[in-house]
Every structure is written in structure tokens, then in C-alpha cells.
C-alpha positions in Angstrom: -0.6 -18.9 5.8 2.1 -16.6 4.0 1.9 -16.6 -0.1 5.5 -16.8 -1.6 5.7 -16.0 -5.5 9.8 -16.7 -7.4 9.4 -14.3 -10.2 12.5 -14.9 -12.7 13.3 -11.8 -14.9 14.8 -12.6 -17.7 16.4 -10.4 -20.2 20.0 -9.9 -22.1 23.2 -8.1 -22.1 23.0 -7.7 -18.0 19.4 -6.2 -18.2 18.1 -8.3 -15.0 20.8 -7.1 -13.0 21.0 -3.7 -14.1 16.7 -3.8 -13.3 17.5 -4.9 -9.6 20.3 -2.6 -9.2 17.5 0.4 -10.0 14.9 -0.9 -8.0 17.5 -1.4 -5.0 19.3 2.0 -5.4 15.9 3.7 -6.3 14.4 2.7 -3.1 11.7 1.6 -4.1 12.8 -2.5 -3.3 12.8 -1.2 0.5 9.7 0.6 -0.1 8.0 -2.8 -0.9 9.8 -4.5 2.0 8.3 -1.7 4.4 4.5 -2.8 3.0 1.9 -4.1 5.5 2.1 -7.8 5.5 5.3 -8.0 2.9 8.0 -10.9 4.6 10.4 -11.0 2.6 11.5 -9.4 -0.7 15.0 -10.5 -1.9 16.8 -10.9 -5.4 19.1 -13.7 -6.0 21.4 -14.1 -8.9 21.5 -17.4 -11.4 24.7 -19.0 -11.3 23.5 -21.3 -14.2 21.7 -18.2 -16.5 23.1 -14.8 -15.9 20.7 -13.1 -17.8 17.9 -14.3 -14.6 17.2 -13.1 -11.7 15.0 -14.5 -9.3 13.0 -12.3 -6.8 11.6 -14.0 -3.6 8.4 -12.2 -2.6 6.6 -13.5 0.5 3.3 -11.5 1.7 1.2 -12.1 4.8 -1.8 -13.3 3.3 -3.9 -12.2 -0.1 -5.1 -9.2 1.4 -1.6 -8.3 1.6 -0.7 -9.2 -1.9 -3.2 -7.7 -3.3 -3.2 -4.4 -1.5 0.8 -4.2 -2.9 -0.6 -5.4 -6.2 -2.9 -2.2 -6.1 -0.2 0.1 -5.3 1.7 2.8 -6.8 4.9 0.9 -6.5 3.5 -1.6 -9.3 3.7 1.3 -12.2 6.9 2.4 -10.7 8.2 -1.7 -11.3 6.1 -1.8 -14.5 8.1 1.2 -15.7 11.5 -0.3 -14.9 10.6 -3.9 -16.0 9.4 -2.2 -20.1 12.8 0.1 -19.6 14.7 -3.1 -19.3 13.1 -5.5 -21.4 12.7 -8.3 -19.0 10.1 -11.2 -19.7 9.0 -13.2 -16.0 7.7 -16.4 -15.5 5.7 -17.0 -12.2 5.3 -19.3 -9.6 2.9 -19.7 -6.3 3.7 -21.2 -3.3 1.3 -21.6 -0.2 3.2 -21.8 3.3 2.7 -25.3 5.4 2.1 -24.4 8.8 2.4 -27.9 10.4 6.2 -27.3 10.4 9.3 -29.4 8.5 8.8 -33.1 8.9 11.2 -34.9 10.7 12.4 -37.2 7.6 12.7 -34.1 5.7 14.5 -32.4 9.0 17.0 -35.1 9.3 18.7 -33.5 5.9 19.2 -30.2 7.5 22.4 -29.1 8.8 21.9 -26.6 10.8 
């Protein structure tokens, strides 16, 4: 069962963007993506709030989480996210392993 977590930094005057840009060029966004048990770790821009951007983080299982949550990476993003004055709000999302049901499949266009 993978754990997904949308964190939305939010900040002003382009500071979200300019946070992702320095955690892209900086390396250390494909350092986290190289992490045991890390799935997926992508950014996506806010067409609605410019000043948010939400990160998709998907890890194995806790274990996973946690053992990124204890690395050094986390002062590295800690760093960054005080140097650009973002706030985050959180949310939690458990994987369902019995699949996509099929009414739910039928809106898919694939």
C-alpha cells in the first residue's frame, strides 16, 4: 500500500516557483526521487493561485516515509522552504489496491 501526501506551498511574489526551481536545479528534488521506496516526487503549478505549488510525493510504505523524513535532505528542504517564505498545508492519501472500479473506469479515456 503506497502513502501519497499533495503538499501545497504557498507563498508571494513567485516564491513557490522560484523554491521548486532551487530544489530542481539544486539536485536535491532527484536526490529524493533516487530514495529507497520514493514513487513519485513531482511539482505541478496552480492555474487558479500562482503563488501555489503543489508537490506529489508517493513513498513505498511508512518505513519509507519515514526513513526520508529522517534524512539529511529534510534540513536541506527546511532551509529552502524558511529562505522562501512558503507556508504548506497537507494531505494523506492511502493507495487502494483492489484496482479502479469499473463505474468509475467507464469515465476514463484512455
Amino acid at each position: 500500500m503506497s502513502i501519497a501526501m499533495n503538499l501545497y506551498y504557498t507563498g508571494h511574489g513567485g516564491s513557490a516557483r522560484r523554491f521548486v526551481s532551487e530544489m530542481e536545479e539544486s539536485g536535491t528534488a532527484a536526490a529524493i526521487r533516487n530514495e529507497d521506496g520514493n514513487e513519485r516526487y513531482e511539482y505541478f503549478l496552480s492555474s487558479s493561485d500562482p503563488e501555489t505549488v503543489l508537490l506529489v510525493d508517493i513513498w513505498r510504505d511508512q518505513a519509507a516515509l519515514d526513513a526520508h523524513h529522517a534524512s539529511p535532505m529534510m534540513a536541506t528542504i527546511a532551509q529552502l522552504r524558511e529562505k522562501h517564505d512558503l507556508h504548506m498545508r497537507a494531505e494523506r492519501y492511502l493507495s487502494d489496491e483492489s484496482g479502479i472500479p469499473a463505474g468509475d473506469e467507464s469515465h476514463l479515456r484512455r
